[in-house]
C-alpha positions as CSV (number, residue, x, y, z in Angstrom):
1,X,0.0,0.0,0.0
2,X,1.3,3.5,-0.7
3,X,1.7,6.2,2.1
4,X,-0.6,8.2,3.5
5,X,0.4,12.1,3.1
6,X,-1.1,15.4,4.3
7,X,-0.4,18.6,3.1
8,X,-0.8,21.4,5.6
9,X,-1.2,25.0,4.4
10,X,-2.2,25.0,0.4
11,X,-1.0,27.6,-1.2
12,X,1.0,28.2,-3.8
13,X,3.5,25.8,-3.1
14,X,1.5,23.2,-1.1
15,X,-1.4,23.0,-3.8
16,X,1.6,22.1,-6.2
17,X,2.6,19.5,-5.2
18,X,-0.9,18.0,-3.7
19,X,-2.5,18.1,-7.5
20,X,0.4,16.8,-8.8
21,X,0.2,13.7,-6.3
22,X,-2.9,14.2,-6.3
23,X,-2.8,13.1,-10.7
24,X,-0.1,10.5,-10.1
25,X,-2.6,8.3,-7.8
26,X,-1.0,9.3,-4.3
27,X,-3.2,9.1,-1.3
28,X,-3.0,13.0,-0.4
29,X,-5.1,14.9,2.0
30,X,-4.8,18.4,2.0
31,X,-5.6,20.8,5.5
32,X,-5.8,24.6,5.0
33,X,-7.0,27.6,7.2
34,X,-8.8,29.6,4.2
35,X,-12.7,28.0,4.2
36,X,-13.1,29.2,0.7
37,X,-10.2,27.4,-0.6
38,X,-10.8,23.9,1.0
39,X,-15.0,24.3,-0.4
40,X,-13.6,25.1,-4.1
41,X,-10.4,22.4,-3.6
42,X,-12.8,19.8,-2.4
43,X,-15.9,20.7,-4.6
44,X,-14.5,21.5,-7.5
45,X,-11.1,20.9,-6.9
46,X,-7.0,22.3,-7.7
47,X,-6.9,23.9,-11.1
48,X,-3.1,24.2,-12.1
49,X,-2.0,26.5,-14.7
50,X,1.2,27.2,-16.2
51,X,3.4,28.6,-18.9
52,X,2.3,26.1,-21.5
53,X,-1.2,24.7,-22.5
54,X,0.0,21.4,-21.6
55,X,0.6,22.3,-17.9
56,X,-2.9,23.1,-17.0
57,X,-4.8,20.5,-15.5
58,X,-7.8,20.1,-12.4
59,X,-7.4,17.5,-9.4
60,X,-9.9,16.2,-7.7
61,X,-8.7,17.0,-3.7
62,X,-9.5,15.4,-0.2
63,X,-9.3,19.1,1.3
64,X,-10.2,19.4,5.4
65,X,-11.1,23.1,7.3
66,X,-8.9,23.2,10.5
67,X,-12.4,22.7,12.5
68,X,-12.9,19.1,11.0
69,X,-9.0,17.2,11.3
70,X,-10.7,15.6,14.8
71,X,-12.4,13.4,12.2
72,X,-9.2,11.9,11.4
73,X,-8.9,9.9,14.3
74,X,-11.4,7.8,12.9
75,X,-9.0,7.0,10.0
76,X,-5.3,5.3,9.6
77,X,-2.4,7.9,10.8
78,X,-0.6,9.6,8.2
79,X,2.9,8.4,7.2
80,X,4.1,12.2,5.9
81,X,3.5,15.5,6.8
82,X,4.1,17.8,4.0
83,X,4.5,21.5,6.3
84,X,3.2,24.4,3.4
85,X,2.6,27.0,5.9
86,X,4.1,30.8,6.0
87,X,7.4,30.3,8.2
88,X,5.2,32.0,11.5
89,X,2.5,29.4,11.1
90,X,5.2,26.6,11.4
91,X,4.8,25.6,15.0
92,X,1.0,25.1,15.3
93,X,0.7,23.3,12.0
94,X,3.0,21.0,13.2
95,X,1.1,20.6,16.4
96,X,-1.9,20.4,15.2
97,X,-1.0,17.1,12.5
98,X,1.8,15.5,14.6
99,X,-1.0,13.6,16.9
100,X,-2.5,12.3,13.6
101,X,0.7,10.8,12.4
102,X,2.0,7.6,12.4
103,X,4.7,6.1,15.3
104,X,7.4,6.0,12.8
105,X,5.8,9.3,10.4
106,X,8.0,12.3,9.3
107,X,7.5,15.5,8.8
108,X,8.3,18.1,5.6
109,X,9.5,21.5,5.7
110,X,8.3,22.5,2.6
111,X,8.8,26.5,3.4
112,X,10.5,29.3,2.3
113,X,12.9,30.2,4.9
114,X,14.4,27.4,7.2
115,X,12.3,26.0,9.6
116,X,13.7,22.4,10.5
117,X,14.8,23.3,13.7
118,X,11.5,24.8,14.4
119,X,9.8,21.5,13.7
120,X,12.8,19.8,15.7
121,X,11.8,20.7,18.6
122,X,8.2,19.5,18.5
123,X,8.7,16.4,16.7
124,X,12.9,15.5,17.2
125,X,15.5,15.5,14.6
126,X,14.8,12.1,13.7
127,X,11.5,12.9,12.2
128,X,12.5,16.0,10.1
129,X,13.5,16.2,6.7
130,X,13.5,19.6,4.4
131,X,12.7,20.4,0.8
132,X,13.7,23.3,-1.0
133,X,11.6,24.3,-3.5
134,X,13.8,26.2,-6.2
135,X,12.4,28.4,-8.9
136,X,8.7,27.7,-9.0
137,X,7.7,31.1,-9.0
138,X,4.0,30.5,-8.3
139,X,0.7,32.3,-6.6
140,X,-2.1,31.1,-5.4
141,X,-4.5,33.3,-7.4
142,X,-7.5,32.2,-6.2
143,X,-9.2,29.9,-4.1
144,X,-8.2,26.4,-5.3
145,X,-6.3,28.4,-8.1
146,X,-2.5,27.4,-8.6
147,X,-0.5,29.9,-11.4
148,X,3.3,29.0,-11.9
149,X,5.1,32.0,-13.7
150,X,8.0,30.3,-14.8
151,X,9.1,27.0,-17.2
152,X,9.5,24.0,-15.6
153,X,12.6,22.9,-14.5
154,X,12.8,19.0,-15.7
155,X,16.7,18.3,-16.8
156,X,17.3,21.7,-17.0
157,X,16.7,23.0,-13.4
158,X,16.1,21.0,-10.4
159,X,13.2,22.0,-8.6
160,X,12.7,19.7,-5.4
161,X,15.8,19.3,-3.5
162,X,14.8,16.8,-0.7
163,X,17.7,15.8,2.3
164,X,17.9,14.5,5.5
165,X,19.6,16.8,8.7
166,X,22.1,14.4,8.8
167,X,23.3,14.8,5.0
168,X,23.0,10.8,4.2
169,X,20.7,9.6,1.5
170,X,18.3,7.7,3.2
171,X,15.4,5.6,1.9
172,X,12.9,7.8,2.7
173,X,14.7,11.0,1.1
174,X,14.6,8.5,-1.9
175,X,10.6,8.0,-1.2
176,X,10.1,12.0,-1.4
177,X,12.0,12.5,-4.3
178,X,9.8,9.9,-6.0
179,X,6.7,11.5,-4.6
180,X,7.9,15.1,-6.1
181,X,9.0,13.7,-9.4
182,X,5.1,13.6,-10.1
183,X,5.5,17.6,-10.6
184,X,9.0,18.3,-11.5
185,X,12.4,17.6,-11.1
186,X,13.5,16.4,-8.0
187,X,16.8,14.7,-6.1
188,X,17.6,13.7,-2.8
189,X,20.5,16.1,-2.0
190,X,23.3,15.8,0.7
191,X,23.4,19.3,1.0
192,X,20.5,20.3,2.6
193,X,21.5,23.6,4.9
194,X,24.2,24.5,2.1
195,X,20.9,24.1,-0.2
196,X,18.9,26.3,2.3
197,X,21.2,28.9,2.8
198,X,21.3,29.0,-0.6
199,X,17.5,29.8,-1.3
200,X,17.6,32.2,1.5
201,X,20.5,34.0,-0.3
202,X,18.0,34.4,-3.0
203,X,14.7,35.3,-1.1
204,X,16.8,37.8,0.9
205,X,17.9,39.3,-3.1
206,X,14.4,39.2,-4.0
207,X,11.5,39.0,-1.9
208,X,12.1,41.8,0.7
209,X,13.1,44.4,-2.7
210,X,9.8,43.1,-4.2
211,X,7.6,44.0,-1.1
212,X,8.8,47.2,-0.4
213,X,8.3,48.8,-3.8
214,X,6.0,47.4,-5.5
215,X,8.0,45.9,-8.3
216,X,7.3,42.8,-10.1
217,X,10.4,40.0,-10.6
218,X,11.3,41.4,-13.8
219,X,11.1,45.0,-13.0
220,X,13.5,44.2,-9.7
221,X,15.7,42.1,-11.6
222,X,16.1,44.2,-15.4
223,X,15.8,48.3,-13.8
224,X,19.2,49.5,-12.7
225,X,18.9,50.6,-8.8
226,X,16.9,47.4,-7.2
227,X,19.4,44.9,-9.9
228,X,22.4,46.9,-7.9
229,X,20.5,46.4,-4.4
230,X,19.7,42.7,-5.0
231,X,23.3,42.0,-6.2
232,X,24.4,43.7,-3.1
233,X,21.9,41.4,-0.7
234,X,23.2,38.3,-2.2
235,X,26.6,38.9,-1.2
236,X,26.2,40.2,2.1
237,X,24.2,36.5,2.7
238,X,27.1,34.4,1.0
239,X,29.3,35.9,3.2
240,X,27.3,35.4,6.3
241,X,26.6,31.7,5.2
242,X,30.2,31.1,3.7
243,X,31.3,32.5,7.5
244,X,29.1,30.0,9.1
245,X,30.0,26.9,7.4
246,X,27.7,26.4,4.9
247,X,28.4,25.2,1.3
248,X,26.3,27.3,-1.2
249,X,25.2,26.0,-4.5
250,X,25.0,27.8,-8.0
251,X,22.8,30.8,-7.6
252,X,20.8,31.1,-11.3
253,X,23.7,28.9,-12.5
254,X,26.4,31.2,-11.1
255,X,29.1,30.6,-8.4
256,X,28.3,32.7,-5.2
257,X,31.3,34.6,-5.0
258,X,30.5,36.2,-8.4
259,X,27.9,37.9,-5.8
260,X,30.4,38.9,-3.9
261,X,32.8,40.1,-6.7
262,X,30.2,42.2,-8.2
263,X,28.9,43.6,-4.7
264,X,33.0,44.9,-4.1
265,X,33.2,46.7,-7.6
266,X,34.6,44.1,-10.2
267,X,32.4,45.5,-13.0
268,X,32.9,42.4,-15.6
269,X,31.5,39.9,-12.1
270,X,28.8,42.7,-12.4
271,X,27.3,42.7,-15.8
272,X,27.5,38.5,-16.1
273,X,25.0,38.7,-13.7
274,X,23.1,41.7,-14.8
275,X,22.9,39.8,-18.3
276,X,21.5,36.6,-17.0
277,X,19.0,38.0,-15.0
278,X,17.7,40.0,-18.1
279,X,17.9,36.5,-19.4
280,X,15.7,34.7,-17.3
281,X,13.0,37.8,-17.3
282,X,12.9,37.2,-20.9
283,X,11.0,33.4,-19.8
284,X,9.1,34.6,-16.7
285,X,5.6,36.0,-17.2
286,X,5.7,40.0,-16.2
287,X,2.9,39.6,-13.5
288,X,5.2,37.5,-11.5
289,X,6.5,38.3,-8.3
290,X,7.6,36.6,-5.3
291,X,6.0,35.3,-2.5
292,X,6.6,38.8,-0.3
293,X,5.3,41.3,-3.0
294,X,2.3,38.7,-3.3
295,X,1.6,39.0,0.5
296,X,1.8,43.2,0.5
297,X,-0.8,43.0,-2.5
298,X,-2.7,40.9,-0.2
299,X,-2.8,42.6,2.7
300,X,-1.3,40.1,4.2
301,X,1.5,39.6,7.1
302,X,5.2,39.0,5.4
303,X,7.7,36.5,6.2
304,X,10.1,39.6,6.3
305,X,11.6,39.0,10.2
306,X,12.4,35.1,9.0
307,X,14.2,36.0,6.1
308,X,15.9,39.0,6.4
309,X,15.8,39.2,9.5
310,X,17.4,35.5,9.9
311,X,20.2,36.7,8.1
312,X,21.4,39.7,9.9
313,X,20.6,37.9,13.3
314,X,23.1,35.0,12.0
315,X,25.2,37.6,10.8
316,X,25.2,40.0,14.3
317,X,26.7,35.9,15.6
318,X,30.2,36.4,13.8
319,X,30.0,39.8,13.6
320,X,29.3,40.2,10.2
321,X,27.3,43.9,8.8
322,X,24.4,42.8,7.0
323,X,23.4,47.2,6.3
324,X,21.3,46.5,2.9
325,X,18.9,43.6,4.9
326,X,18.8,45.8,8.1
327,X,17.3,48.6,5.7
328,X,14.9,46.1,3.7
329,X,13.8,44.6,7.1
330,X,12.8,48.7,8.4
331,X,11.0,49.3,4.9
332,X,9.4,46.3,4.4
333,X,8.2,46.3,8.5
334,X,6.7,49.9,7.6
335,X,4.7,49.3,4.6
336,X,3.5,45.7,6.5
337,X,2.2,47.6,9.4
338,X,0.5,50.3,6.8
339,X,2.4,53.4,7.7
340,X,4.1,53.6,4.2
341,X,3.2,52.5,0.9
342,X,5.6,50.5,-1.4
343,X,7.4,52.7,-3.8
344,X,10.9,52.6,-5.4
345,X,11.8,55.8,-3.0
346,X,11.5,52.7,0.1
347,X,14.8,51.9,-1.2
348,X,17.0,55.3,-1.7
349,X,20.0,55.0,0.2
350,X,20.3,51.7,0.9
């Protein structure tokens, strides 16, 4: 018999990957706070779209309201928890599934920022894995309504980069990158904080610029002053990852340190990444932007203190500056709370 898996929290990201198990004949159940989005999910259920005709597809889902999961006592436990929820969600969702899971289930960090030791200590170390989900670019824009902005990744770019704490390659890091291969590209990597801190690196480039003024990803990555100010973020995270150990991947396909190179004047470091950022806008669809921007749009609250703000507290650790997050973090904190609005003049001077 195949696994029993729950998705908790399904937006962007967790409605992903549920329709796409969902298609491949995986027994999924998918939890969410948003009552509209479990009626349409369940009713009607989660309509993917993408960049191509060929991506677009509906999925039938077993969706739950957070009122009704006492019913699933009455059921077999779940074998995986698959964690979808905004970074300050992390530790009820986990408490709120982890009585419903199998003796020997695990649980998923799924999130954007890193999270595993937040799940650590209410399930242990032994029952966490993570999964970094690289370049999917999606929103959810509706209920039960999945968009992804950007091609898929297949041979070309991995997408799901599953691993265990510990770094082995275990069998059930094996299991998960089966399970993921039903939407894209997946592997069961060694490397998962070096992976993390790496998608961090980009978040803190992205995300943070995006929510404070109002530009979309290809705006922020293709006009001259927020290309400068991302360039500038990424390096001040390699260094404070580099500084703590952690071995980044390719950024975009680029070393790190051409990050760092750029961000201390070497103008040829510069414009390789100024050209393949222009590059990639050229396949992303203009209304895209990342998961920040989407949540100022929205009116909702940002992940802002766990991503920028996770890097200058690990930097404040070594004594490393972090200036251009500290800045992002005040801007974006202001237009969250409503007492600015985004604009490109959030970002003059940093």
């Amino acid at each position: 018999m195949g696994k029993r898996i729950v998705v908790v929290g399904a937006g962007a990201i967790g409605s992903y990957i549920a329709a796409h198990m969902i298609r491949g004949g995986e027994d999924v159940t998918v939890v969410d706070p948003w009552p509209e989005n479990v009626e349409v999910m369940r009713n009607s259920g989660i309509h993917i779209k993408g960049v191509t005709s060929q991506e677009e597809f509906t999925a039938k889902a077993r969706a739950f309201h957070l009122t009704e999961i006492q019913d699933f006592i009455k059921e077999d436990p779940f074998d995986i928890a698959l964690i979808c929820v905004k970074s300050y969600d992390t530790e009820w969702a986990t408490h709120l599934i982890r009585q419903y899971m199998a003796p020997d289930g695990y649980f998923v960090s799924m999130q954007n920022c890193i999270n595993e030791e937040r799940l650590a200590a209410i399930v242990g170390w032994g029952k966490t894995l993570g999964c970094i989900v690289s370049l999917l670019a999606g929103e959810l824009v509706g209920p039960g309504q999945m968009e992804r902005y950007v091609p898929l990744g297949g041979e070309r770019h991995v997408v799901y980069r599953v691993g265990e704490v510990h770094g082995r390659i275990t069998p059930r890091a094996e299991e998960l990158q089966k399970l993921f291969s039903h939407a894209d590209s997946a592997i069961a990597t060694p490397n998962l904080w070096g992976e993390r801190w790496t998608k961090l690196t980009i978040n803190g480039m992205r995300n943070g610029l995006s929510a404070c003024t109002g530009y979309s990803g290809n705006k922020r990555d293709t006009l001259e002053e927020p290309r400068w100010l991302s360039i500038r973020l990424g390096a001040e995270t390699i260094r404070v990852g580099r500084a703590h150990g952690f071995q980044l991947e390719k950024i975009q396909g680029m070393d790190p340190e051409l990050y760092v190179q750029a961000a201390d004047g070497d103008k040829k470091a510069f414009q390789t990444i100024a050209d393949t950022l222009e590059e990639y806008s050229k396949h992303r669809k203009e209304e895209q932007r990342p998961s920040m921007g989407q949540d100022i749009l929205k009116g909702r609250r940002t992940e802002i203190n766990f991503m920028n703000g996770m890097i200058i507290e690990k930097g404040k650790e070594l004594g490393i500056p972090t200036p251009c997050h500290e800045g992002i973090l005040k801007a974006v904190s202001q237009v969250e709370r409503g007492l600015i609005k985004p604009s490109p003049d959030n970002i003059k001077g940093l």
